[in-house]
N, C-alpha and C positions, 0 to 999 in steps of 0.2 A: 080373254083378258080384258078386251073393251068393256063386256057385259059387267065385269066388275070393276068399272072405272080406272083402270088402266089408260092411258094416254099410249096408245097405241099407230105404228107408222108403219104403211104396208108397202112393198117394192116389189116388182114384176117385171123382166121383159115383156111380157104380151098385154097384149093390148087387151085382148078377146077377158084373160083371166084381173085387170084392174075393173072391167067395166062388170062384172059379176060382182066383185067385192063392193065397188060399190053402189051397186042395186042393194045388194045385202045391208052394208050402211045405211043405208035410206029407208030400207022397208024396216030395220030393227029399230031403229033410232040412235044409233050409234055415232060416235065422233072421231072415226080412222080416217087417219088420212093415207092416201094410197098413190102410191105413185110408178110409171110405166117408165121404168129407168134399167140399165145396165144395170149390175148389183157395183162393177167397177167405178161408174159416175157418182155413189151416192156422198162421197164424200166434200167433190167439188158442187153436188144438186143441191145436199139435203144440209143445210147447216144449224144442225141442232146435236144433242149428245142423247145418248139411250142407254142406260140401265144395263140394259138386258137386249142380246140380237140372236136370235133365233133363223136359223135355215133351214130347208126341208131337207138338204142333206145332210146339214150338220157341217157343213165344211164352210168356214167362214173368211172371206178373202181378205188379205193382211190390211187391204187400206180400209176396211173395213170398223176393225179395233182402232183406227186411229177416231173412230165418231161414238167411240165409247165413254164413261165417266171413270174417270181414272179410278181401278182399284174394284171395276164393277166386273 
């Protein structure tokens, strides 16, 4: 999604897997930003709203939707 100008926010517990991301960032030329958070903290971390929130398992945690744009 970044590749095509997407505004793009990445969240990981581990450490080992934000610091890949962003190698990747940096050698693509990309502008993600990524962060080694609880997926549970991101509402008190991250204070911005998102479109669209995608998880690898699909299971999205309810405080999760509270950092959405309403109606997205």
């Amino acid at each position: 999604m970044a590749q095509l100008g997407a505004n793009v926010t990445g969240v990981d517990f581990s450490d080992e897997a934000i610091a890949v991301a962003r190698h990747l960032n940096e050698e693509l030329g990309l502008n993600v930003n990524s962060f080694c958070l609880d997926v549970y903290k991101i509402p008190e971390c991250i204070h911005e709203t998102f479109d669209i929130v995608f998880t690898k398992r699909n299971i999205c945690p309810v405080g999760i939707v509270s950092c959405t744009v309403p109606g997205a």
